[in-house]
C-alpha beads as a LAMMPS data file, in Angstrom:
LAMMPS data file: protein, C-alpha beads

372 atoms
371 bonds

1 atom types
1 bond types

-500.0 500.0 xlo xhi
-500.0 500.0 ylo yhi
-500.0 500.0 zlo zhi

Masses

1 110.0

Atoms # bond

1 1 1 -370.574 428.406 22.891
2 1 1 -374.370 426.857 21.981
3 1 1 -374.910 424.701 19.883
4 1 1 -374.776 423.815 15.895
5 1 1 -377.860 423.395 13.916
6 1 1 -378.598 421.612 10.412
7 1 1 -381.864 421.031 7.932
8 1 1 -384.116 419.280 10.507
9 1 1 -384.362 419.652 13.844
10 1 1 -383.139 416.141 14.559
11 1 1 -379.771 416.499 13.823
12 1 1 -379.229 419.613 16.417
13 1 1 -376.675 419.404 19.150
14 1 1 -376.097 421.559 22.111
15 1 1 -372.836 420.905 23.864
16 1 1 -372.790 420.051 27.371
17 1 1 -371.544 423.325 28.495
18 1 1 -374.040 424.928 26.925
19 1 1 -376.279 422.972 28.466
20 1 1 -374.975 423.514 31.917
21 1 1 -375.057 427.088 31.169
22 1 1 -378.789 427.083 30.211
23 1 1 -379.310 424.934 33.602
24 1 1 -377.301 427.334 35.399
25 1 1 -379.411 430.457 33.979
26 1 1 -382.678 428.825 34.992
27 1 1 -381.156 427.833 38.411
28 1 1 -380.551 431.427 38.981
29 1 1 -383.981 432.347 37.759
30 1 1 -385.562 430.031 39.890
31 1 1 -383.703 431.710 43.244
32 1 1 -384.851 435.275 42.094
33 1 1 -388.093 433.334 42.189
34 1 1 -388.118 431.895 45.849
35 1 1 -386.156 434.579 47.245
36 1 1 -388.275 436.890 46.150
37 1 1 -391.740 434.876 47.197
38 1 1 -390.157 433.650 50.802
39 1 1 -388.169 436.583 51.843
40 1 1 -391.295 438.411 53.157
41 1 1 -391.253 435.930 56.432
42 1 1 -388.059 438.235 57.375
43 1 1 -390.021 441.218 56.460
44 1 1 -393.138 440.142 58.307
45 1 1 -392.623 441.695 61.818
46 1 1 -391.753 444.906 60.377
47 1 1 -394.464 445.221 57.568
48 1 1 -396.861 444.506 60.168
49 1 1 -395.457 447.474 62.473
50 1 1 -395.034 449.672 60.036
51 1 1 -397.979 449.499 57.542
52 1 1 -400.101 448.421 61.392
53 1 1 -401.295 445.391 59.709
54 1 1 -403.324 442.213 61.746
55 1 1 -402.051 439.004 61.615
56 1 1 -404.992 438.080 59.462
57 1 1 -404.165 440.618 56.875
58 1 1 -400.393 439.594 57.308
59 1 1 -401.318 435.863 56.405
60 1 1 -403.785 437.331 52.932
61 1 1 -400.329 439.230 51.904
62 1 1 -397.871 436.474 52.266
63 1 1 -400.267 433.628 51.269
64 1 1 -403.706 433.994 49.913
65 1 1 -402.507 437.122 47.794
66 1 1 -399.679 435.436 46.442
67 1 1 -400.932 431.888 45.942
68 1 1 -404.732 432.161 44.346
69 1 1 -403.407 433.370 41.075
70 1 1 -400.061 431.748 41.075
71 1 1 -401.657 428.330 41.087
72 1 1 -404.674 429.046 38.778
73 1 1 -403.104 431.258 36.119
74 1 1 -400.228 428.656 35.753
75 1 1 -402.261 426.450 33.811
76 1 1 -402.939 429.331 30.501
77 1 1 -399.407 430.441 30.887
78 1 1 -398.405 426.753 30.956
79 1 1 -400.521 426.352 27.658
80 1 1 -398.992 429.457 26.127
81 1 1 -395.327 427.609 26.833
82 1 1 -395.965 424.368 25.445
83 1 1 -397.346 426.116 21.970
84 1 1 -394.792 429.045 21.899
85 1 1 -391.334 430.599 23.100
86 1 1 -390.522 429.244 26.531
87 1 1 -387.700 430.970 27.347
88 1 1 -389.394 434.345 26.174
89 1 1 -392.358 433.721 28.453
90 1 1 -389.666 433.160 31.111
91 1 1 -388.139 436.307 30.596
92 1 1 -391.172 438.359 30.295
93 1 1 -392.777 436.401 33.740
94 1 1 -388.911 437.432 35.404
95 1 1 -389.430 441.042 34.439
96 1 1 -392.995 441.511 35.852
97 1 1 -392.656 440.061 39.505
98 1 1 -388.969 441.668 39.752
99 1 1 -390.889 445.035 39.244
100 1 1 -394.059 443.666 41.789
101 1 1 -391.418 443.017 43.785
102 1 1 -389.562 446.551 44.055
103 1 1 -393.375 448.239 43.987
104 1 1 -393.987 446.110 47.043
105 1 1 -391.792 448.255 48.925
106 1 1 -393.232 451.451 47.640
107 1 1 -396.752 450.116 49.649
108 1 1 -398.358 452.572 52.124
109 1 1 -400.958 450.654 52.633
110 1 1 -402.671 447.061 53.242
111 1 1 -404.467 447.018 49.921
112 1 1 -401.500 448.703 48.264
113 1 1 -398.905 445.681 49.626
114 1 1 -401.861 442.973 48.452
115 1 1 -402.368 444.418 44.774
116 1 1 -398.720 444.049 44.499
117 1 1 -398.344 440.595 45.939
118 1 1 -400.883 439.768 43.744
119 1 1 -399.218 440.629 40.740
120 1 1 -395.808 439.071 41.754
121 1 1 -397.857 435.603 42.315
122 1 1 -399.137 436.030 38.300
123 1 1 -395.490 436.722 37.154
124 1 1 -394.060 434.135 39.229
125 1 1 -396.568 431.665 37.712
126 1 1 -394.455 431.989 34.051
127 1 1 -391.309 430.772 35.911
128 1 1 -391.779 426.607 36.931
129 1 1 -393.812 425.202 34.252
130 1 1 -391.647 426.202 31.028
131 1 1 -388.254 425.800 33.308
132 1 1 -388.944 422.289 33.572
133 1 1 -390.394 422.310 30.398
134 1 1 -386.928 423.317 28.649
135 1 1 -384.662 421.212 30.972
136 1 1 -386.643 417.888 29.947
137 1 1 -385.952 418.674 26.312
138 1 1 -382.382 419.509 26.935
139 1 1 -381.516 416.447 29.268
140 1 1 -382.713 412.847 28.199
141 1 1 -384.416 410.835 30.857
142 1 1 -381.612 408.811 32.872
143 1 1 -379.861 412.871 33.614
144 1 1 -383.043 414.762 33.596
145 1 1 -383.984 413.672 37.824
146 1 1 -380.407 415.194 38.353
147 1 1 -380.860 418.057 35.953
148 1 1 -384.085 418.770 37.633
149 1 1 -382.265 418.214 41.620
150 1 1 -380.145 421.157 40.116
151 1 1 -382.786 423.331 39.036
152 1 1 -384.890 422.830 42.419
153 1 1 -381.720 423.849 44.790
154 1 1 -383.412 427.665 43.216
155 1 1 -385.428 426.885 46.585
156 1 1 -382.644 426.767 49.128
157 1 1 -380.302 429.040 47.541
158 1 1 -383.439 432.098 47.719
159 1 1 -384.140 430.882 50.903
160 1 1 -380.644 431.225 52.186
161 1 1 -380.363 434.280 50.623
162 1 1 -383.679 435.544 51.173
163 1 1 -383.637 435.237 54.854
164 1 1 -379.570 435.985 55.293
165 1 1 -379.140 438.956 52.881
166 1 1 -382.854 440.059 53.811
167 1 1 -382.190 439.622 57.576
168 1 1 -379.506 441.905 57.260
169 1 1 -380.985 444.454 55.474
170 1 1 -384.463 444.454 57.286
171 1 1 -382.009 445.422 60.054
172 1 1 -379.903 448.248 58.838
173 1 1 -381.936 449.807 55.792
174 1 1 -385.655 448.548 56.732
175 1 1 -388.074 446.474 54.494
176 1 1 -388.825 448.817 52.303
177 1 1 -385.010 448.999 50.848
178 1 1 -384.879 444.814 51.228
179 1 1 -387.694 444.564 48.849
180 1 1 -386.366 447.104 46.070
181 1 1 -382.961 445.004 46.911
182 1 1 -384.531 441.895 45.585
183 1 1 -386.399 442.883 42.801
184 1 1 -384.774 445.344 40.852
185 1 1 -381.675 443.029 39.684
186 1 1 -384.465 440.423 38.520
187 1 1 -384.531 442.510 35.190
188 1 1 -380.972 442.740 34.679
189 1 1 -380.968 438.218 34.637
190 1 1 -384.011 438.762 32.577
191 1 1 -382.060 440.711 30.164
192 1 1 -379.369 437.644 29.786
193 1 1 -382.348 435.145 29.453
194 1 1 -384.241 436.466 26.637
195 1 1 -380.890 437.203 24.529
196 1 1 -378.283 433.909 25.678
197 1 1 -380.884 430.651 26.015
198 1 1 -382.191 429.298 22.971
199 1 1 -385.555 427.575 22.469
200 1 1 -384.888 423.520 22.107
201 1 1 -387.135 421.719 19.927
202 1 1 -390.277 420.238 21.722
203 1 1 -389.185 416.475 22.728
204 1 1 -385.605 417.177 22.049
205 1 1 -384.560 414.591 24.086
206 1 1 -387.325 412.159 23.371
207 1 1 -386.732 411.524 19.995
208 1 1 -389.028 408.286 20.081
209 1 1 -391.402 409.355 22.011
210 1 1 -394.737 408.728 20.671
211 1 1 -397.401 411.352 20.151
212 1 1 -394.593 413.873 20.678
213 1 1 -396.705 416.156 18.310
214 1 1 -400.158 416.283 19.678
215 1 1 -401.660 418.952 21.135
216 1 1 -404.538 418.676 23.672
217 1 1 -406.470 421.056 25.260
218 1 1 -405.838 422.077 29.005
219 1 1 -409.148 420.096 29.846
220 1 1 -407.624 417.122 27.946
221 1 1 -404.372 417.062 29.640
222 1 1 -406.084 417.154 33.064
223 1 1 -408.219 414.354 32.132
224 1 1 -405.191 412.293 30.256
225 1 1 -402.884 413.023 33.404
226 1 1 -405.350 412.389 36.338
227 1 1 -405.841 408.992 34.911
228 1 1 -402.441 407.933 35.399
229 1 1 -402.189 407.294 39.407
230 1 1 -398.401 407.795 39.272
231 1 1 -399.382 411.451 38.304
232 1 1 -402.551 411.754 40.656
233 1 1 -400.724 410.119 44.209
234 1 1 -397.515 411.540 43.123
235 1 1 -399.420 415.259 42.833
236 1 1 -401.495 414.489 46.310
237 1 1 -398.560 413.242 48.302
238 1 1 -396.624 416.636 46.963
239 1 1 -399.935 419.085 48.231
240 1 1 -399.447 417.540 51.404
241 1 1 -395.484 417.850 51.969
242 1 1 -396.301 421.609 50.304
243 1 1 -398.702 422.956 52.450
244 1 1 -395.681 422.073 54.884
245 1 1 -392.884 423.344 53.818
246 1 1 -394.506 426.865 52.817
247 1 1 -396.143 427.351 56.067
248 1 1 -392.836 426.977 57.503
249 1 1 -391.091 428.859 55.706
250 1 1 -393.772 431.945 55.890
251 1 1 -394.365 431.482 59.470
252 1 1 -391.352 430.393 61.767
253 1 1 -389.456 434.082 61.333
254 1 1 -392.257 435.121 63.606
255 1 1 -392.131 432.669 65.794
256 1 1 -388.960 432.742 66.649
257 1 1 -389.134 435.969 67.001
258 1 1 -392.560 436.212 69.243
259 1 1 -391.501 432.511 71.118
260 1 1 -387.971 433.549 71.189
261 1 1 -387.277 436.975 71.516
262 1 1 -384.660 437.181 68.665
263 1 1 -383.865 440.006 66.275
264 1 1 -384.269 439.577 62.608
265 1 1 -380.844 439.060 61.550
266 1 1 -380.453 436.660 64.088
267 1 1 -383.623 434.446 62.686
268 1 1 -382.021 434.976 59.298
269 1 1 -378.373 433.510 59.687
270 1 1 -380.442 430.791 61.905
271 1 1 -382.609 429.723 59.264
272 1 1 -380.545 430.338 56.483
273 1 1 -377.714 427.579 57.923
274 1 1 -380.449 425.381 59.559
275 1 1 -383.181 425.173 56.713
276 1 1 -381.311 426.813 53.458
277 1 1 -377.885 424.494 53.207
278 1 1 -379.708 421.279 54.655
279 1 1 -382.586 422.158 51.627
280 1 1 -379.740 422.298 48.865
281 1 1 -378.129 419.289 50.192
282 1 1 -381.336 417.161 50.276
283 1 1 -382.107 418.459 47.158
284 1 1 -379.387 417.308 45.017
285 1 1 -379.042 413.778 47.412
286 1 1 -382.768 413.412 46.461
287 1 1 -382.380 413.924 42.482
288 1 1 -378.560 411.928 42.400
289 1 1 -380.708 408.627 44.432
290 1 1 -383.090 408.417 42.523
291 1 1 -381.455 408.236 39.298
292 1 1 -378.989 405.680 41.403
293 1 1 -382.242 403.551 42.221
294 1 1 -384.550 404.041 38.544
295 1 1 -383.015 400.850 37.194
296 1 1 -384.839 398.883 40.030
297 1 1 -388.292 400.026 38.606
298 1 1 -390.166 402.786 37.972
299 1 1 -391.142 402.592 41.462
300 1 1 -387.902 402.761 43.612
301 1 1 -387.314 406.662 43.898
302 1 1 -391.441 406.826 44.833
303 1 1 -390.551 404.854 47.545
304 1 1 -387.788 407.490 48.617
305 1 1 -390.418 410.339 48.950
306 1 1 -392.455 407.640 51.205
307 1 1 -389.460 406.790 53.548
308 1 1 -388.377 410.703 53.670
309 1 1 -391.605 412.139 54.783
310 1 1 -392.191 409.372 57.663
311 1 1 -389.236 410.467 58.823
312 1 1 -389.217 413.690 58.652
313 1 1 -392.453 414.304 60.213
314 1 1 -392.057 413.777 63.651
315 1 1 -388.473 416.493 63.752
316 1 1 -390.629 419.003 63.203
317 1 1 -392.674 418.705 66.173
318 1 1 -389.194 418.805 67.998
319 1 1 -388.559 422.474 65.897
320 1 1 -391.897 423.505 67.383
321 1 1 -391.968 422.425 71.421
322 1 1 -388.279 422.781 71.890
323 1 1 -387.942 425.109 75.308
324 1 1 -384.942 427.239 73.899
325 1 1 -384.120 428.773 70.537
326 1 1 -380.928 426.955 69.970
327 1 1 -382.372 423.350 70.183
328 1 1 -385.031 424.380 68.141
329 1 1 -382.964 425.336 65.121
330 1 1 -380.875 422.608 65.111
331 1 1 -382.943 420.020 65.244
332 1 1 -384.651 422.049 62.091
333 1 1 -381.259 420.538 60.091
334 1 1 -383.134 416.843 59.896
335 1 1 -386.178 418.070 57.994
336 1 1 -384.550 420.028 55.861
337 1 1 -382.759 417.769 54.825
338 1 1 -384.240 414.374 54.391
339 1 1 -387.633 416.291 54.051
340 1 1 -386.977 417.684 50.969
341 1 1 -385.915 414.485 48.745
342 1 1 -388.968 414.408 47.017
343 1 1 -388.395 417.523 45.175
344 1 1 -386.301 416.611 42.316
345 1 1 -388.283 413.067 42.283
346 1 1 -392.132 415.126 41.814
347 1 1 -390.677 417.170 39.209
348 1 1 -388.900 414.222 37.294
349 1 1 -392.579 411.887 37.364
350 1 1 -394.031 414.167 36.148
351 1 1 -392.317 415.148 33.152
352 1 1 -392.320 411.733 32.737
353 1 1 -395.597 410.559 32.648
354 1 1 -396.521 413.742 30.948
355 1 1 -396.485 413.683 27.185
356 1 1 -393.994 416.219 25.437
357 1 1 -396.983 418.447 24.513
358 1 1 -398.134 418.711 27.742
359 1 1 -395.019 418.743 30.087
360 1 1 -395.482 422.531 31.220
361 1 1 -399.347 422.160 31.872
362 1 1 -398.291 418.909 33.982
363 1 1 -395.875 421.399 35.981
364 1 1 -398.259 424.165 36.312
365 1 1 -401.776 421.393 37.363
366 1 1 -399.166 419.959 39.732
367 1 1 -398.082 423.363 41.021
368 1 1 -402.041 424.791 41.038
369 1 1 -402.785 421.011 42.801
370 1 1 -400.108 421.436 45.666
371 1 1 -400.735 425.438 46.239
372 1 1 -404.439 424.323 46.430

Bonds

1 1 1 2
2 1 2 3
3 1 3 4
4 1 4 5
5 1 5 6
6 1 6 7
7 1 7 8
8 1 8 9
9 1 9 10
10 1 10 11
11 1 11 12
12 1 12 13
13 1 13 14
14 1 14 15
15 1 15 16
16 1 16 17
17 1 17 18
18 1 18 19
19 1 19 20
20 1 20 21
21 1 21 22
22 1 22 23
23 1 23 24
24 1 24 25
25 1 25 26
26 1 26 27
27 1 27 28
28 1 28 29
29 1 29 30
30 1 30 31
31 1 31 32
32 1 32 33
33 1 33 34
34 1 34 35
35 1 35 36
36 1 36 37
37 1 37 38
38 1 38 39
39 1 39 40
40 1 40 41
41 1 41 42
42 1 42 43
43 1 43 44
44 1 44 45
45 1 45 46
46 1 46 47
47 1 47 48
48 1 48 49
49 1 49 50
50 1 50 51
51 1 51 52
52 1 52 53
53 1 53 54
54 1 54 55
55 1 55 56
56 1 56 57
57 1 57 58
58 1 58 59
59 1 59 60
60 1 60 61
61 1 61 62
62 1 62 63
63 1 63 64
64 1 64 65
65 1 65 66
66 1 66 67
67 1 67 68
68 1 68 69
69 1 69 70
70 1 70 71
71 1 71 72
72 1 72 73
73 1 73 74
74 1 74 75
75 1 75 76
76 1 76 77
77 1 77 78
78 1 78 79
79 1 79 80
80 1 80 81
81 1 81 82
82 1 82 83
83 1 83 84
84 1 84 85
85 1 85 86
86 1 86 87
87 1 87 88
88 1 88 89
89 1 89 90
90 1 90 91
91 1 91 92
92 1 92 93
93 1 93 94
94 1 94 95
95 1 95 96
96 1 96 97
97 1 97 98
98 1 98 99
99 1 99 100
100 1 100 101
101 1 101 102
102 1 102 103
103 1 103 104
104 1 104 105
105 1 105 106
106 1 106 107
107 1 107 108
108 1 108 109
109 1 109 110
110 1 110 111
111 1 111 112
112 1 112 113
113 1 113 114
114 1 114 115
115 1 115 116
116 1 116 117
117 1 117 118
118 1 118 119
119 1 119 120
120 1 120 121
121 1 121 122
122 1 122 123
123 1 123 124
124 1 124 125
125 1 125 126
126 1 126 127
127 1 127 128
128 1 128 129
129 1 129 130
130 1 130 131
131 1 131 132
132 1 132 133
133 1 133 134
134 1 134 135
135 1 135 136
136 1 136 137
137 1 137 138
138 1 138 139
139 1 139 140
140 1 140 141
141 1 141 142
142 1 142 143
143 1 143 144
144 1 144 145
145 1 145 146
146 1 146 147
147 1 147 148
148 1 148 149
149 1 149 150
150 1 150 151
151 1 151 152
152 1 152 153
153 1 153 154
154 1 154 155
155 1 155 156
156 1 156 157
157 1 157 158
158 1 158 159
159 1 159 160
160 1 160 161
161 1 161 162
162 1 162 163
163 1 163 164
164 1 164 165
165 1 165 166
166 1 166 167
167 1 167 168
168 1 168 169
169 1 169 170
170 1 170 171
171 1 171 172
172 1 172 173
173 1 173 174
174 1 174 175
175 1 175 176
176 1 176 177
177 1 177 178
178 1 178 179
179 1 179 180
180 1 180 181
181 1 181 182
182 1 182 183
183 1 183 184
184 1 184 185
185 1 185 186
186 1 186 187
187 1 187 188
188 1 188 189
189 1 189 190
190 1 190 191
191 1 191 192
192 1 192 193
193 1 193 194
194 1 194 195
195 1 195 196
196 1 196 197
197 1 197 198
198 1 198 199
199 1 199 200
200 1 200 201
201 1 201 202
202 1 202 203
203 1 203 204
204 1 204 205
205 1 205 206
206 1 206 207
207 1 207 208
208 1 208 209
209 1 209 210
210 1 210 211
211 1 211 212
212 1 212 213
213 1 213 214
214 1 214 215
215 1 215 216
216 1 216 217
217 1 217 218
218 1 218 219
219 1 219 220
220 1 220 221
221 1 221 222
222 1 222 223
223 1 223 224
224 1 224 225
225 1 225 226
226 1 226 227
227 1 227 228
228 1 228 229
229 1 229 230
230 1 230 231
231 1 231 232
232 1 232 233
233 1 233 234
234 1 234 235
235 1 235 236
236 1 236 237
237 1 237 238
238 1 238 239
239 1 239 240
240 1 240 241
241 1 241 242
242 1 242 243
243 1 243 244
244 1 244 245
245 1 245 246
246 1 246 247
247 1 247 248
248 1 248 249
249 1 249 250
250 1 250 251
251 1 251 252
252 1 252 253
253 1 253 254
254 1 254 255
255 1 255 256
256 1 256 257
257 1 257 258
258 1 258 259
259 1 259 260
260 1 260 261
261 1 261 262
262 1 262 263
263 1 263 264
264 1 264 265
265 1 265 266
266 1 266 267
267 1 267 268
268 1 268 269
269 1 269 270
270 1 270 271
271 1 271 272
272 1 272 273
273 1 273 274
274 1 274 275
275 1 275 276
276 1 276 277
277 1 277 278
278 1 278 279
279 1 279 280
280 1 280 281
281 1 281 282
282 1 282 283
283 1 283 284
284 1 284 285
285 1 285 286
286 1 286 287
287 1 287 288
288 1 288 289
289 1 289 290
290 1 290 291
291 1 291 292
292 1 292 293
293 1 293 294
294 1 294 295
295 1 295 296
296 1 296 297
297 1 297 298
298 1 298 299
299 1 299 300
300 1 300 301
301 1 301 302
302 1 302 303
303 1 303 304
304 1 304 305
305 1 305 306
306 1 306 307
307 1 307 308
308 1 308 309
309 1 309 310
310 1 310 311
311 1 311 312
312 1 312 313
313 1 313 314
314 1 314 315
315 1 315 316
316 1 316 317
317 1 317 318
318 1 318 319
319 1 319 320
320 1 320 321
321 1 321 322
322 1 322 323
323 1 323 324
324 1 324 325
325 1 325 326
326 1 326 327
327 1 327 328
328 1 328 329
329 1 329 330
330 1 330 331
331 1 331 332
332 1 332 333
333 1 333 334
334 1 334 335
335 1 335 336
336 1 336 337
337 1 337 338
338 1 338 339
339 1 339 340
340 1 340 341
341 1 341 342
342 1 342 343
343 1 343 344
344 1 344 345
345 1 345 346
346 1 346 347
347 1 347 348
348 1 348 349
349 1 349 350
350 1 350 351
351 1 351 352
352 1 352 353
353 1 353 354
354 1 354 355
355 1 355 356
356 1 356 357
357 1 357 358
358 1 358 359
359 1 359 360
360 1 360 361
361 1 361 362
362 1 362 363
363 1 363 364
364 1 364 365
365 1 365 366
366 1 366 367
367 1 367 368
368 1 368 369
369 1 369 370
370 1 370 371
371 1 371 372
C-alpha cells in the first residue's frame, strides 16, 4: 500500500494514497491531542466541585500545569526528531499523555490532578514538531500549506469532539469516566502509528535544497531562525492570536455556564457547532488560499493572517457582552472561522524558512514562543 524503495534514498516513492493515509494517521493523532488538552473546559465546573478546587488552582491545572513544560521541553524532543525516528517519538509521546490522560481521572486531589496535567503537557510536546516535520518531507512545497490545513483541522475536530462527546458524558457518567474515555483509546492509534507509518528521508521533498544535511545545535537554530523576520513576526503575530484562542477555549464553558445558567451538555453541542465546524472550515479555507495566492509572492498568504485577525477581533467582544446565550454563540461562528486562517499559513512559513535539519525545532521554538 506504501511505497517502493531502491539503492539510494533518492529514488523512493510513496504513492499518494499512502501518503494520504500517513496524513490521515497524523490528523487523527493530532485530535487525540487537542481533545485531550481542551476537553477539560467541559470538565471544569465539575472538577472544581468535586475535587473543591479555587478558580486559581482551576486556571494552574488547565493552563500553567499543562503549558510550562509543553512549550519548553518541545525544543529537546524537537532535537531528538530531527536526528532520529519521528514517527517512533510520535508514538511513544501518544502513549504517555493517553495514559496522563486516563490517570487524570483517577485524581483525588489538587496536586494529584496537577502532577498529571503536567505529565500530559510533556507527552503532548512529542506530537506537533515531528508531525509537521514528516508531512513537509512527504508533501513538496506548492501541497505542503494544504497538507498542513489538513493536519491542523486535529484542532477543531478534538474540539468538537472534546466538548460534544465530553459534554455528554460529564453529564451522564461524570468527569472522572470522560477523562478515562479520552485517553485510554490514545494507545490503541499509537499502536497503528509505530507499526503502519514509515520514516521518510530528511528533505524528501526538497531534493535541492541546500544544506539539507547540516546539523546545528538548538542554540544555533534559534539564532539562524530569529534572524529571518518572516520567522520572528510570523512567530509574534501567532503568540498573540494564541494566547486568544486558548483562553477561549479553556474559559468560555464556564462562562456560559456562570453568565448563562446552562448545563454542560448544552455548552458542549453549543460550542462544538459554533467554534468546532467554523474552526475546521477556516482551517482548510486558510491552507487551500494561500496556496491559491503563493504565486503572487512570498508575501500574499502573510497578508491573509493580517486581514483575518482585524477582522476577527472585534466579534469576539460581541461573544462576550451579548445579553442572552443564544446571540452570544452565534455570533462566536465569525471568529471561528475567519479567525483561524492563519493556522495552516504559521505552520507552512515556517517549515519553510526553516532548513530541513531544523524543521521540528522551528515547530517546537514556535510552539514554546506562542505558549509563552
Amino acid at each position: 500500500m506504501d511505497y517502493t524503495k531502491s539503492k539510494s534514498d533518492q529514488n523512493i516513492t510513496y504513492s499518494k494514497a499512502y501518503k494520504n493515509y500517513v496524513l490521515f494517521i497524523l490528523l487523527l493523532i493530532a485530535v487525540f491531542n487537542y481533545a485531550d488538552r481542551f476537553m477539560i473546559g467541559i470538565l471544569i465546573p465539575d472538577i472544581k466541585d468535586d475535587l473543591n478546587l479555587s478558580d486559581t488552582q482551576i486556571g494552574f491545572i488547565s493552563g500553567a500545569a499543562f503549558t510550562i513544560l509543553y512549550a519548553c521541553l518541545g525544543i529537546p524532543i524537537a532535537r531528538l526528531a530531527d536526528k532520529y525516528s519521528r514517527k517512533n517519538i510520535i508514538a511513544l509521546a501518544l502513549v504517555a499523555w493517553s495514559l496522563m490522560t486516563a490517570l487524570c481521572g483517577t485524581a483525588k486531589s489538587f496536586t494529584q490532578f496537577a502532577i498529571y496535567r503536567v505529565l500530559v503537557g510533556i507527552g503532548e510536546a512529542g506530537c506537533t514538531p515531528p508531525s509537521h516535520s514528516i508531512i513537509s518531507d512527504y508533501y513538496p512545497k506548492e501541497e505542503r500549506t494544504s497538507a498542513l490545513a489538513i493536519y491542523g483541522l486535529g484542532s477543531p475536530i478534538g474540539v468538537f469532539v472534546g466538548f460534544l462527546a465530553g459534554g455528554w458524558i460529564v453529564e451522564e457518567y461524570g468527569w472522572r469516566i470522560a477523562l478515562y474515555a479520552f485517553g485510554l483509546p490514545g494507545i490503541l492509534v499509537a499502536l497503528v502509528t509505530y507499526y503502519t507509518l514509515k520514516e521518510p528521508p530528511r528533505g524528501f521533498s526538497d531534493q535541492n535544497k541546500k544544506n539539507s544535511h547540516n546539523d546545528y545545535s538548538t542554540l544555533e537554530s534559534f539564532r539562524i531562525l530569529w534572524k529571518r523576520n518572516t520567522f520572528k513576526f510570523m512567530v509574534l503575530g501567532g503568540s498573540m492570536y494564541g494566547l486568544i484562542l486558548v483562553s477561549t477555549l479553556i474559559w468560555m464553558p464556564s462562562f456560559y455556564e456562570r453568565s448563562h445558567g446552562l448545563m454542560p451538555a448544552e455548552i458542549g453541542r453549543w460550542l462544538a457547532f459554533t467554534n468546532g465546524i467554523p474552526h475546521a472550515f477556516g482551517t482548510l479555507a486558510g491552507g487551500f488560499l494561500a496556496d491559491k495566492v503563493s504565486k503572487k509572492g512570498v508575501h500574499a498568504p502573510i497578508l491573509i493572517c493580517v486581514f483575518a485577525q482585524l477582522c476577527a477581533a472585534p466579534f469576539y467582544s460581541l461573544v462576550l457582552l451579548w445579553p442572552n446565550h443564544t446571540g452570544s454563540f452565534l455570533w462566536f461562528i465569525i471568529p471561528s472561522f475567519i479567525g483561524v486562517f492563519q493556522g495552516p499559513i504559521l505552520y507552512a512559513t515556517i517549515q519553510a524558512v526553516s532548513e530541513v535539519k531544523q524543521r521540528a525545532v522551528g515547530a517546537a521554538l514556535m510552539i514554546l514562543i506562542i505558549n509563552l
